[in-house]
N, C-alpha and C positions, 0 to 999 in steps of 0.2 A: 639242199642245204638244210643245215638239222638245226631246228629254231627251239626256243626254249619253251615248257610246255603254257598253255595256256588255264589257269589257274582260278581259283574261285575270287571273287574279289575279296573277300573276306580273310580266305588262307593267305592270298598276298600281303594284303595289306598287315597280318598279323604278321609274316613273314619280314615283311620291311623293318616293323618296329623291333622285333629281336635284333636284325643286323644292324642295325642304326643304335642299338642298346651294346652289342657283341662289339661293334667299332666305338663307343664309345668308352668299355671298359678296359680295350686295350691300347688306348689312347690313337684313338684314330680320328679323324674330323668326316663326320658323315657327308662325304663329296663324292660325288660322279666321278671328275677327273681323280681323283686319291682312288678311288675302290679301282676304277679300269689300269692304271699304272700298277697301286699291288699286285693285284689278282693278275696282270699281263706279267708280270715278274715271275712269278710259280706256277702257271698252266704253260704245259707246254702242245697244247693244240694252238688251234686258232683264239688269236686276242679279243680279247672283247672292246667293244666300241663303248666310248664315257655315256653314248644312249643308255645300253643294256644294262650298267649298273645305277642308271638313274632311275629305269626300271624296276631295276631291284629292289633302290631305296623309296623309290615312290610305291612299290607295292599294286604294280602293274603288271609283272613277269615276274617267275620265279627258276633260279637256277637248275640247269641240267645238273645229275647226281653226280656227273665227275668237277663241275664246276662247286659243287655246292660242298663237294668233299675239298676244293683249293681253297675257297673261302674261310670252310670250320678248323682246316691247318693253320692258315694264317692268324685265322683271329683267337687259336687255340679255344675251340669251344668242340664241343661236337656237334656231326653235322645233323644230329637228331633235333639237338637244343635248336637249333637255328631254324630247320625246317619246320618244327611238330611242336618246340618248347619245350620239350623232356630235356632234363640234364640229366645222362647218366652218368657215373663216374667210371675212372679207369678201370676195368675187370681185375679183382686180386691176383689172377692165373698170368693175365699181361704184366702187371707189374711184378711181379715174384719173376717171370723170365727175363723181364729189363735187370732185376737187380743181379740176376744170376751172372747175365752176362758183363756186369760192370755199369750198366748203361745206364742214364739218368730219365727217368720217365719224363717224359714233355714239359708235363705241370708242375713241376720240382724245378724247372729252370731260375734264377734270379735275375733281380732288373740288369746288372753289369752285363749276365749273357744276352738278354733281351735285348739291349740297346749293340751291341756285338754283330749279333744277327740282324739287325737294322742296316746296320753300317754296310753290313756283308754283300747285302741284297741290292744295296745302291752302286756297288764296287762295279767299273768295267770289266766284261770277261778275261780281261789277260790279268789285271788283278785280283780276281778270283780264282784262278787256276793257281796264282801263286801264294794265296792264301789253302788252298786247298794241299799244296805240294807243302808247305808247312806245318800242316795238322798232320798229313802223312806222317812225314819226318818223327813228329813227336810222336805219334801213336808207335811207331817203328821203333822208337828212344823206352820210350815205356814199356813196351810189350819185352826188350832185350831185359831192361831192368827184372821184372818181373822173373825173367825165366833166370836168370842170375842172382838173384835173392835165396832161392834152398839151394845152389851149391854154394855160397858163400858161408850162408848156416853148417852146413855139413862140412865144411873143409875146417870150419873152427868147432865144431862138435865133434 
């Protein structure tokens, strides 16, 4: 069984205060039970137990690097900031490819989508499949649009 690493007391406990800082800016209530239900919502290994993240919050244990990268998604930070305290920001090379391809970079989201994604995450699986079958559809709606806009142009030029 793969336990989480054993940590300097010091690094931890500096660790704690960040994600107790990182859950508080993104409205989150620094709880045991709250971090183990998110974070069991988006990892898809084995769940964690409300110990582990009490752990985490108490700055006793600190997260394995594929936990510690579900964490800095959720709480949108990076998992630098969280781990080390560096903030670094999005690489201009990342964001110049998100914009290329349409896509909206992470930290560009607003509170409506936020709260969207809340909702989402709390949705039963068969209601998320058909929330997903409806973003489909749209992205399909759009994407037709799209390629139908320059012959439209061209057939009136």
């Amino acid at each position: 069984m793969s336990r989480d690493p054993a940590p300097s007391s010091a690094e931890a406990k500096a660790f704690a205060q960040r994600l107790r800082q990182a859950l508080k800016e993104a409205g989150w209530p620094a709880s045991s039970t709250v971090v183990a239900h998110q974070f069991n919502l988006r990892y898809w290994g084995r769940s964690i137990s409300v110990q582990t993240a009490h752990n985490w919050l108490q700055g006793t244990s600190l997260p394995r690097q594929d936990k510690l990268r579900v964490l800095a998604e959720w709480l949108r930070v990076a998992p630098e900031a969280l781990l080390l305290g560096a903030a670094p920001a999005l690489p201009a090379t990342r964001a110049a490819s998100l914009a290329k391809r349409g896509e909206t970079p992470p930290d560009a989201l607003g509170l409506a989508d936020e709260r969207m994604l809340q909702i989402y995450l709390r949705l039963s699986s068969e209601s998320r499949h058909t929330v997903q079958t409806v973003v489909a559809a749209c992205e399909a709606l759009d994407a037709a649009r799209r390629a139908s806009a320059p012959a439209a142009k061209r057939a009136k030029g």
